[in-house]
N, C-alpha and C positions, 0 to 999 in steps of 0.2 A: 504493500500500500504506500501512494506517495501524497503527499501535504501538497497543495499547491498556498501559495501566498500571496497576495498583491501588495507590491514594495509601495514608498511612499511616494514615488511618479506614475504610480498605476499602470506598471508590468507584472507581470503573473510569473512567478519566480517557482522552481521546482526546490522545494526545504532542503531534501536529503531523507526524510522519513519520518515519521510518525513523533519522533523524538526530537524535531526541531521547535523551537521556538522565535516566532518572530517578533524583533526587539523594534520599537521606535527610532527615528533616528534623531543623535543627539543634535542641540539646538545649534544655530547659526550665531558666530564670535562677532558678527555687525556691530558695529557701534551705534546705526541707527537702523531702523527698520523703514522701506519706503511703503508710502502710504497705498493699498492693494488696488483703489479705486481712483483713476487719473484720465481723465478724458485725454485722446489720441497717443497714448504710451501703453507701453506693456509694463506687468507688474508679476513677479511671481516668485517661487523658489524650486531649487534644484536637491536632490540629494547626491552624494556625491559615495556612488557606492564603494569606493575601498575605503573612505572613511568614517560613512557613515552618517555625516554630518550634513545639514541644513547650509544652501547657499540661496541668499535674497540678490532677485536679479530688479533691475528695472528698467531692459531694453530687449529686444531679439538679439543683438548684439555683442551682450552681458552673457546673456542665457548662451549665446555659439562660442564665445568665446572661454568661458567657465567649460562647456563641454570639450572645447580643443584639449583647454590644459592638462583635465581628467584625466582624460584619453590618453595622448601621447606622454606625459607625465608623469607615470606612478608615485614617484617620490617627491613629486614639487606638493605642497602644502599651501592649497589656495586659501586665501583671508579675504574674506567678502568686507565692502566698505567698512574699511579698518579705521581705526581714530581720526580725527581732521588732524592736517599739517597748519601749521600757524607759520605765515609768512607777510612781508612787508612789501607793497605793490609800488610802483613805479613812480605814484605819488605820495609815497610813504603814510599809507593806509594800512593797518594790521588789517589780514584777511584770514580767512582760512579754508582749506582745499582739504575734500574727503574722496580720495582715488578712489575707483569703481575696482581694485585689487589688487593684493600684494601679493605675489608670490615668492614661497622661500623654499628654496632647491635644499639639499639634502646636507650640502656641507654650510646651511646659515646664508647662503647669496639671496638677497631679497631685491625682487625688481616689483616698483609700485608702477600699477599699470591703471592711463585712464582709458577708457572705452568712447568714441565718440564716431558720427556715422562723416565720413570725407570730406561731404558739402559743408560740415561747422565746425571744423579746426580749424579754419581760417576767422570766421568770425566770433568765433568762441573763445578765442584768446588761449587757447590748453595751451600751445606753446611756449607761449611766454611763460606762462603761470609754470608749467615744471623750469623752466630756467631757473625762473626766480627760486624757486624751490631745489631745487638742485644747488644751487648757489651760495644759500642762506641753510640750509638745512639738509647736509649729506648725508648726515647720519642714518635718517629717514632710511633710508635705500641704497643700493649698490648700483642700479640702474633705474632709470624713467622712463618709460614709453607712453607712446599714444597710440594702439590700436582701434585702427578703421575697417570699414567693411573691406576692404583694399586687401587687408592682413588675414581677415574674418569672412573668408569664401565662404559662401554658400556649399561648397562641393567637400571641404575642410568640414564644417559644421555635420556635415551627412554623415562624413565618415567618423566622427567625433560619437554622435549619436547610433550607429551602429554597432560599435566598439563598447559603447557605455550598458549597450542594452546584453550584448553578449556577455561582459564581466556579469549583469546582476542576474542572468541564464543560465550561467556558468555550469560544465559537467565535466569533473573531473575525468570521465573517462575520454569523452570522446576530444579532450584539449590530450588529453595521454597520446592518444594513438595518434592522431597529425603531430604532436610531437616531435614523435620517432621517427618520425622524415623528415620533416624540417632539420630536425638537429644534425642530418646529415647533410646539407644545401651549404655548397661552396659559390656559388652564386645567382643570379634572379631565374624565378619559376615562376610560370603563372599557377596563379590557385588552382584555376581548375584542373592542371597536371597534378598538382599536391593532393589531390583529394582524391584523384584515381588512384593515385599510390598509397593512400590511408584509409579516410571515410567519406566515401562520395554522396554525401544528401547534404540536406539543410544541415544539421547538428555539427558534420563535420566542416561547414563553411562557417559557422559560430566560432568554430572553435580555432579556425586561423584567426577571426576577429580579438578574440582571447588572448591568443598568442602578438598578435600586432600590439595590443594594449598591455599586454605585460613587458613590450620591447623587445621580446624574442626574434620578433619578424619585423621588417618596414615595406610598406608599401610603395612603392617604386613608382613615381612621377606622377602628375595629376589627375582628375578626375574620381570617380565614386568606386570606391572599392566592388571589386565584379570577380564573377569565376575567369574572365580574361585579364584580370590586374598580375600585374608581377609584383612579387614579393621576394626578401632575399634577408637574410643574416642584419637585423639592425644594429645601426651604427652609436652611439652613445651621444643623444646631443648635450650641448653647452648651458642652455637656458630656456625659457618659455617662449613659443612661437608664435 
């Protein structure tokens, strides 16, 4: 007999058996919470299945983005609008700026990241406002960015979200047996070869999804992860993308 679950994004997650218990997920580290009801904006939260934890988004943007880092990231530690920065503006105005996310990689490198959509970094002023910030208050962060829809494809976000949905799916057996092929791949294969030589259905194309999200595999060059994507030995990146 198996438990079926529904996670707190409303996927149907298989327990493991009768013996599982399904735990809530702990709350989101926000410093504020955005208000849920906002005429022409999006408002919502994510769970962030290897940690478990609550992330408050307040854009399509927020939400593609928070799933990128998920995804490709296992060890980066996302911080949804984390404390405001207090900084002094151009006309020596004390202001204060609350990043849309910080991330901190495994050995402590934290990059505060705003989120804004191309057409309003220009008039938005983000630029300047991390200079200033960067300038006056290093300690903040290790690095600053401004990602845009530009950085935050549509086609990124797809496979971000399929990735996400495979970890909270997750079957130890059928990520075992694509495995044992993979771990022999000296260099790029398409999926749908890997799965003739493992597990050729749905489950087994989950579970290269698995394997891509745990860093085992990288998806090789753009577009939406497919049975004719290549995939090869992933490489170790630097920082959040």
């Amino acid at each position: 007999m198996v438990n079926h679950k529904t996670d707190a994004a409303g996927q149907e997650s298989d327990s493991g058996g009768p013996e599982s218990i399904w735990a809530p997920p702990s709350a989101s580290l926000a410093s504020r919470r955005p208000a849920l009801r906002s005429r022409g904006s999006f408002r919502g939260t994510l769970v962030n299945p290897r940690t478990r934890r609550e992330i408050v988004i307040e854009s399509n943007l927020e939400r593609d983005l928070a799933c990128i880092v998920m995804a490709h990231h296992p060890k980066t530690d996302l911080r949804d609008q984390p404390d405001p920065v207090e900084y002094v503006d151009a006309d020596g105005v004390v202001r204060e700026h609350t990043f849309d996310f910080v991330a901190i990689l495994e050995d402590g490198t934290r990059t505060a990241i705003a989120v804004k959509p191309a057409s309003k970094v220009g008039s938005s002023g983000i630029e300047s406002t991390l200079d200033l910030i960067r300038a006056q208050v290093p300690a903040f962060a290790d690095r600053f960015e401004v990602r845009t829809g530009n950085h935050i494809t549509r086609d990124r976000a797809h496979n971000a979200r399929l990735i996400l949905r495979a970890l909270r799916t997750r079957n130890a057996n059928d990520v075992a047996a694509v495995m044992a092929i993979a771990s022999t791949l000296r260099g790029s294969v398409r999926i749908g070869a890997l799965l003739a030589a493992s597990r050729n259905d749905g489950h087994g194309f989950m579970a290269v999804a698995c394997l891509i999200g745990d860093g085992v595999l990288e998806h090789v060059g753009p577009g939406r992860i497919s049975h004719a994507s290549l995939v090869r030995p992933a490489r170790t990146a630097n920082h959040p993308r």
